[in-house]
C-alpha positions as CSV (number, residue, x, y, z in Angstrom):
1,X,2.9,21.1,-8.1
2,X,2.9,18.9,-11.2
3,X,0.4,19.5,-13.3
4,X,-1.2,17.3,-16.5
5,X,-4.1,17.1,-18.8
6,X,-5.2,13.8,-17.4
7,X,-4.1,12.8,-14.3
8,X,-4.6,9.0,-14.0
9,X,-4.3,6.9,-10.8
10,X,-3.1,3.5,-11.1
11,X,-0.3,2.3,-14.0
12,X,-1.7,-0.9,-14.2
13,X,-2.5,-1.9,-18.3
14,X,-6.0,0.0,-18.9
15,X,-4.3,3.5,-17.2
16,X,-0.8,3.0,-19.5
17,X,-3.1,2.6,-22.6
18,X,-5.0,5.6,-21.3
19,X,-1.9,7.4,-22.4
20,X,-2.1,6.4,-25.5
21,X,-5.3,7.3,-26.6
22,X,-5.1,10.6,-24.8
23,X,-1.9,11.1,-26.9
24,X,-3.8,10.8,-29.8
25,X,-5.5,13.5,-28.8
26,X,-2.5,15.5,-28.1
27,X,-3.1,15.4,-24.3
28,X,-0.4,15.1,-21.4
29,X,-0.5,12.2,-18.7
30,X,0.1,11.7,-15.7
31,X,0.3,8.3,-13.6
32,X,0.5,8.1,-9.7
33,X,0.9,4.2,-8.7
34,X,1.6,3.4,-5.0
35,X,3.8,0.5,-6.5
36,X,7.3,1.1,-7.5
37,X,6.8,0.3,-11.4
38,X,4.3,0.3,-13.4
39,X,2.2,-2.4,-14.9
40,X,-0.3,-3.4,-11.7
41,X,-0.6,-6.9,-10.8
42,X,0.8,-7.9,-14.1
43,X,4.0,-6.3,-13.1
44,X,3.7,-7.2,-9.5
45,X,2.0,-10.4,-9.1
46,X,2.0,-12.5,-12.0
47,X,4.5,-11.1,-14.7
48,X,5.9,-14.8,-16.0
49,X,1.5,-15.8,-15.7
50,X,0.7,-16.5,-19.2
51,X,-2.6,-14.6,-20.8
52,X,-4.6,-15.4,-23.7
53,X,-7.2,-13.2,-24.2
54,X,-5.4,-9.9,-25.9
55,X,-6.4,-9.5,-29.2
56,X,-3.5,-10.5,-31.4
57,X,-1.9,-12.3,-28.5
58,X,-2.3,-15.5,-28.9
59,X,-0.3,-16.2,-25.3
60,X,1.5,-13.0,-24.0
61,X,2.9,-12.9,-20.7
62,X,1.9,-10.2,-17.9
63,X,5.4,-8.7,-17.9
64,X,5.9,-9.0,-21.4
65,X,2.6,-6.8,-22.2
66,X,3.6,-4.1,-19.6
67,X,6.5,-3.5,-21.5
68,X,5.1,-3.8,-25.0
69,X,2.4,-0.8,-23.5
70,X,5.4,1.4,-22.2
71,X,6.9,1.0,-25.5
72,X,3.9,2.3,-27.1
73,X,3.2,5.0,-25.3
74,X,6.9,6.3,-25.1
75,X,6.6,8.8,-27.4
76,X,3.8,10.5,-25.3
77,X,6.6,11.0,-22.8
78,X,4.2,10.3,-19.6
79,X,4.9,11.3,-16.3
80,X,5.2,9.0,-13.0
81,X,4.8,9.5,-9.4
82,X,6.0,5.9,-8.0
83,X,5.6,4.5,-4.8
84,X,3.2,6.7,-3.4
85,X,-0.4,6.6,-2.9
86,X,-3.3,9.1,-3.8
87,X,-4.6,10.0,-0.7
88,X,-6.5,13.3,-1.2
89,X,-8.6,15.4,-3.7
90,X,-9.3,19.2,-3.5
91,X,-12.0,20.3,-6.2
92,X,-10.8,23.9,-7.3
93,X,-13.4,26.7,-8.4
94,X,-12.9,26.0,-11.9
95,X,-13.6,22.8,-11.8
96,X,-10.2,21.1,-11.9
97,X,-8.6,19.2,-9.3
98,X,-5.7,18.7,-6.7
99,X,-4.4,15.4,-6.0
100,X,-2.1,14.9,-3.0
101,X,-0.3,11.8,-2.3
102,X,0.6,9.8,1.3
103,X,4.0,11.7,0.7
104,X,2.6,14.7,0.1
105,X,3.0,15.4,-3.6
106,X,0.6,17.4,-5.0
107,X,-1.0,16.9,-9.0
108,X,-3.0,19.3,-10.0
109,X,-5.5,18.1,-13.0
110,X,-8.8,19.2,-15.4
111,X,-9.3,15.5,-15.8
112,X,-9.0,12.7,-13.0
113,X,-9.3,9.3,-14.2
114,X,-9.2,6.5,-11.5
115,X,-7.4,3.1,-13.0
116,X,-6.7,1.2,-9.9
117,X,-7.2,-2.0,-10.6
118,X,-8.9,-3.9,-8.0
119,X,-7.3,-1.3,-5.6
120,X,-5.0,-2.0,-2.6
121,X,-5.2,-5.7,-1.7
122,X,-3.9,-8.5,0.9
123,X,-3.7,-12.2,-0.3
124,X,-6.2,-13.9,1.7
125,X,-4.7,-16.3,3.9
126,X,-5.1,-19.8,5.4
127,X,-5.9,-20.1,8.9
128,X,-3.1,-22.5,10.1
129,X,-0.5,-22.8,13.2
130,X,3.0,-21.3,12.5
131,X,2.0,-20.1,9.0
132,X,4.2,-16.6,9.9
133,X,7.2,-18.7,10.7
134,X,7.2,-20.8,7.1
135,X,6.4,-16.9,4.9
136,X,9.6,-16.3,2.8
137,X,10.9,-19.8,3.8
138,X,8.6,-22.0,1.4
139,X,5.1,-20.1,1.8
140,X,4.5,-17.7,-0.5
141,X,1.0,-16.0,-1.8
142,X,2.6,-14.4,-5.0
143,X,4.0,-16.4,-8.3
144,X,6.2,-13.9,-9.6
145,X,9.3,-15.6,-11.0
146,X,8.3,-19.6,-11.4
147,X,12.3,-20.5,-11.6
148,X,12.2,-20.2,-7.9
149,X,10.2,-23.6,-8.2
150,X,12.2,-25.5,-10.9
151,X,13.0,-29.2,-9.8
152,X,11.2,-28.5,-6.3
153,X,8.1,-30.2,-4.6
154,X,5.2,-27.7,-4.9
155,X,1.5,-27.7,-3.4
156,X,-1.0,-25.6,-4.5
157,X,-3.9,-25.1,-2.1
158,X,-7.4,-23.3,-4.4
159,X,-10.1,-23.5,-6.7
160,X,-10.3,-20.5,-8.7
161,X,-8.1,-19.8,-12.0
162,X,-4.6,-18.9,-10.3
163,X,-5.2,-22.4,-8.6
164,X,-5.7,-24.1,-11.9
165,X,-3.6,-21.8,-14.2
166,X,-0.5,-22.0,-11.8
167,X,-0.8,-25.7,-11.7
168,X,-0.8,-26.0,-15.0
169,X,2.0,-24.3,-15.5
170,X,4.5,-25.5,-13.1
171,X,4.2,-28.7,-14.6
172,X,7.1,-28.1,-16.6
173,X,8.8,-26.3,-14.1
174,X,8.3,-28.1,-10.5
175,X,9.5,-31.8,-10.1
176,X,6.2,-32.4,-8.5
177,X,2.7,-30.5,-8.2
178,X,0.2,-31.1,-6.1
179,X,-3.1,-29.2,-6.2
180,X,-5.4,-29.4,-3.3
181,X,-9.0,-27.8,-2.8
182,X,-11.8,-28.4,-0.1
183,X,-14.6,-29.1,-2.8
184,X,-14.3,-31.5,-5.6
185,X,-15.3,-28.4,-7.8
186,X,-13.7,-25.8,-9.3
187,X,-14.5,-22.3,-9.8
188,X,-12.1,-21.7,-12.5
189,X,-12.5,-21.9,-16.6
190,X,-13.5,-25.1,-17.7
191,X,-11.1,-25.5,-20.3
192,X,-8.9,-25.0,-17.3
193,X,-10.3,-27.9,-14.9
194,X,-10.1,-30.3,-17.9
195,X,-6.6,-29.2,-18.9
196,X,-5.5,-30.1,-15.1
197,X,-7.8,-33.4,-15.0
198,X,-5.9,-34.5,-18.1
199,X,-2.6,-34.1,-16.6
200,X,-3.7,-35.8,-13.4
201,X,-4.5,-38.6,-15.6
202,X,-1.0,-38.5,-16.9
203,X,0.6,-38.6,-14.0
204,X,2.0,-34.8,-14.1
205,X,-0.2,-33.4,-11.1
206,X,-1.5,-35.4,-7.8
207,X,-5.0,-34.1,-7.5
208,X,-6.4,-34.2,-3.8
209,X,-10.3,-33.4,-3.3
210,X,-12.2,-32.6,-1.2
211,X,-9.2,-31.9,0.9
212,X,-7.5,-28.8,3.1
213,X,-4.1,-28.6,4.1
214,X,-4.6,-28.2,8.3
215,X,-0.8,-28.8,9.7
216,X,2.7,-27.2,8.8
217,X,6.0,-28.9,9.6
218,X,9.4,-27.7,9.4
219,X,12.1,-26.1,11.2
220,X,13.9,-23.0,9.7
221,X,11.9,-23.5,6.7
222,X,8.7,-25.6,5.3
223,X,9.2,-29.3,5.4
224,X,6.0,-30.7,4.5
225,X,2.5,-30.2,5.4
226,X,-0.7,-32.4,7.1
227,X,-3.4,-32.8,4.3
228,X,-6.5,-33.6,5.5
229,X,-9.7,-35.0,3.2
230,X,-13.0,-33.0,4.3
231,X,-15.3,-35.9,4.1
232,X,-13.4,-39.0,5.7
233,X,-11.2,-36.6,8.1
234,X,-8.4,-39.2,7.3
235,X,-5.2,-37.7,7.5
236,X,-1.9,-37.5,5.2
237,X,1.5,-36.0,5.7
238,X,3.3,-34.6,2.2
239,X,7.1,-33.9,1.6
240,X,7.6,-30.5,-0.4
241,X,9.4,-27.9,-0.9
242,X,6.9,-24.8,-1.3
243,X,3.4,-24.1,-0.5
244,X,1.4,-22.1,-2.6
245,X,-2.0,-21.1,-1.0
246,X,-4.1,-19.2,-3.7
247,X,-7.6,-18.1,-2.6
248,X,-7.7,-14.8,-3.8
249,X,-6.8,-11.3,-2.7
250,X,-8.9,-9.4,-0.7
251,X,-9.5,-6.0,-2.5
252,X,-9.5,-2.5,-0.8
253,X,-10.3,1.2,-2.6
254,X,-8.2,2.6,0.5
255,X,-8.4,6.4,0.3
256,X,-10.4,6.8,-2.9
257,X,-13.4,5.6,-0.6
258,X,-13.6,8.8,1.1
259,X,-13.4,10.7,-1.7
260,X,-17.6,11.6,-2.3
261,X,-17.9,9.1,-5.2
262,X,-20.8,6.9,-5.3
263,X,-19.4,3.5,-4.3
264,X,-20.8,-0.2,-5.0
265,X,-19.5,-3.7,-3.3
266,X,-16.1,-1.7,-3.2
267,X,-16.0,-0.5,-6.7
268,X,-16.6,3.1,-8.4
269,X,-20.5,3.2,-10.0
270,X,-19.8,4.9,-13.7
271,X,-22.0,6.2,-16.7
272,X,-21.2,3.2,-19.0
273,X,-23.9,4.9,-21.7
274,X,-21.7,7.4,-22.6
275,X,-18.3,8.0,-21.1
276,X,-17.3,6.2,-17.4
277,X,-17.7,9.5,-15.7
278,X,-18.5,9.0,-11.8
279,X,-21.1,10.9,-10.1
280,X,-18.3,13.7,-9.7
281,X,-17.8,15.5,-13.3
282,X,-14.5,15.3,-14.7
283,X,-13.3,12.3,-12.0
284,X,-13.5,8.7,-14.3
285,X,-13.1,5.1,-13.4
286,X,-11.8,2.7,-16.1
287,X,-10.9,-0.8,-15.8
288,X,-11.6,-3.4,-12.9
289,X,-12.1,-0.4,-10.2
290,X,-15.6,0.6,-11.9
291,X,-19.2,-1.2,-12.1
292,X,-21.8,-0.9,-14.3
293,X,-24.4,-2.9,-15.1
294,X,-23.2,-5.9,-17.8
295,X,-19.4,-5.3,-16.4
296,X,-16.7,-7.8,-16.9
297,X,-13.6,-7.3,-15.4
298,X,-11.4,-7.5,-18.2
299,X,-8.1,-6.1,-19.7
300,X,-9.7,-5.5,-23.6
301,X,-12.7,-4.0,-21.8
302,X,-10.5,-2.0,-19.6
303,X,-8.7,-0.6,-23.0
304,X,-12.2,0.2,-24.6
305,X,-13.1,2.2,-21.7
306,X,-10.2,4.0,-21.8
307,X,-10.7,5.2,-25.0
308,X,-13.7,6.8,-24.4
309,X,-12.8,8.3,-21.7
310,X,-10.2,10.4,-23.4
311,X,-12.6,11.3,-25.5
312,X,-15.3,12.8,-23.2
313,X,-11.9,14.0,-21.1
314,X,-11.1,16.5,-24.3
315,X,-14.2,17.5,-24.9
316,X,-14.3,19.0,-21.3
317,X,-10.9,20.3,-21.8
318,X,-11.7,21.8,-24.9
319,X,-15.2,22.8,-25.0
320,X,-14.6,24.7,-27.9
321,X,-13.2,22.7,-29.9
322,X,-14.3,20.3,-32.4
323,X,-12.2,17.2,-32.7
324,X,-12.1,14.9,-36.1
325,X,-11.2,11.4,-35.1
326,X,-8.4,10.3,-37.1
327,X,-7.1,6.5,-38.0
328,X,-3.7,5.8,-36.7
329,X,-4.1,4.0,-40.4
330,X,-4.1,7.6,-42.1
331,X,-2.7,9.9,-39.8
332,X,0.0,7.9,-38.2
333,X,1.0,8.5,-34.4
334,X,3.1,11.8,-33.5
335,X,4.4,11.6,-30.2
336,X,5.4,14.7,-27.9
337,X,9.0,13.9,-28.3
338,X,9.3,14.6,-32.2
339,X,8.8,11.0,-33.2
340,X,6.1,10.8,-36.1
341,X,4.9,7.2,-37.5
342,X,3.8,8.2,-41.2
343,X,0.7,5.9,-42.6
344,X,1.5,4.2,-45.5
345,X,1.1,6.3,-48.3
346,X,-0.4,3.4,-50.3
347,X,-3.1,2.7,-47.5
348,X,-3.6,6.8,-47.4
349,X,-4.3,6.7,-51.5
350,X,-6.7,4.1,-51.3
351,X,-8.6,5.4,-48.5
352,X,-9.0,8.6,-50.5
């Protein structure tokens, strides 16, 4: 049985920063992640994607930030169950919880706090002939290392931000991109749609709209594939190297579902007045896995509900107790392994 202050499901960014505020507080962590490393879809799906909206980032990319957050919460010495998923939860008579996984490890828990992202998901994929026979060998769903694409022929099928962001990016990568989409608008940031007009007008991306790709050719791998325009039904056949369909990923809760929480177009409904406790005391959702009303599925928003929700967590820990919050500016960060950041003493006089 491993037992934690805060036992947090999902290692994605908001649950590893979890760990850091509940340090703070002098509480333990605990992450269960049914991938095999932490960091989410940053780790898994788009490490090398660029992102600009973390404060003091300017551009950081996906992997780069999962590693900066481990860094920072290393001295808090969190624990990791990998590659397994939280199936079931057992509410014990004082109030705490067990949490089993598909492989049957057990956590037991005063504090649960769900951070699974979006939950367990599946690309969502074209409907086209063969499409099984060309995955691997020039189809793929997932960006995760964009060398695989340098000096080839890539088409991006999509209208949403991946779509547009990918595009973008592969531009200095790919010796040709081609983005098609079945409207001639796009769902995605408009800095974005203008960014990828601009380098259509350049010449560095072949824009096709209102189009769908409808035909795959190859042998052992992908060859090229039939374009065809929505509107005219005229018909085009294009040489490349590597297909790219990006129209989302279908999102699942998967076990959590069954697990008596009060559930809302397949997210967890939270208190977002207070803390981002579920209907079930002590059992939080923090990050894109919750809804509230005004939510935006965001990383910074996921970090500022994290916060609170250590602090409600030690609060019910510690009843009792009554807890001064400290700046990291004055009081530095002590780690459980020994490690102690000072603040400046400069900074600590003048505050005084």
């Amino acid at each position: 049985m491993i037992k934690t202050d805060i036992l947090i499901i999902g290692a994605g960014p908001t649950g590893l920063f979890a760990v850091f505020e509940a340090g703070l507080l002098k509480l333990k962590c605990h992450l269960i992640d049914a991938l095999p490393q932490p960091g989410g879809q940053c780790a898994e799906i788009y490490p090398k994607k660029p992102i600009y909206d973390i404060p003091a980032f300017p551009e950081v990319l996906a992997g780069d930030l999962v590693d900066n957050l481990m860094k920072q919460i290393e001295p808090f010495q969190p624990g990791f169950t990998l590659g397994e998923r939280a199936d079931t939860i057992e509410k014990q008579e004082d109030g705490s919880f067990i949490v089993t996984t598909n492989k049957g490890t057990k956590h037991h828990a005063p504090i649960v706090a769900i951070a699974g992202g979006l939950g367990s998901f599946e690309p969502r994929k074209p409907i086209l002939e063969g499409l099984e026979t060309f995955e691997d060998n020039g189809i793929a769903y997932i960006i995760r290392d964009p060398e695989v694409y340098r000096d080839k022929k890539v088409l991006i099928a999509g209208g949403g931000d991946s779509a547009l962001d990918w595009s973008i990016f592969l531009t200095d990568v790919a010796s040709e991109v081609t983005l098609v989409h079945r409207r001639n608008e796009f769902r995605g940031a408009l800095d974005s749609v203008e960014k990828v007009q601009e380098l259509k007008n350049q010449g560095k991306i072949k824009l096709i709209t209102p189009a769908e790709v409808t035909a795959l050719h190859g042998t052992d791998s992908l060859e090229a594939v039939t374009v065809t325009n929505t509107s005219t039904k005229e018909e085009t056949k294009i040489e490349i190297d590597n297909f790219i369909p990006l129209f989302g990923l279908s999102p699942k809760l998967g076990p959590i579902a069954n697990w008596g929480l009060e559930i809302e177009k397949n997210a967890i409904k939270v208190d977002n007045s207070l803390d981002y406790q579920t209907n079930i005391p002590g059992i939080y959702a923090i990050g894109d896995v919750n809804t509230y009303p005004g939510k935006l599925k965001l990383i910074l928003c996921g970090f500022h509900e994290a916060t609170l929700m250590c602090q409600s967590a030690y609060k019910r820990i510690f009843p009792d107790k009554r807890y001064v919050m400290k700046y990291t500016t004055v009081g530095g960060v002590e780690g459980f392994d020994g490690t102690k950041k000072e603040a400046p003493k400069a900074v600590v006089k003048a505050i005084e």
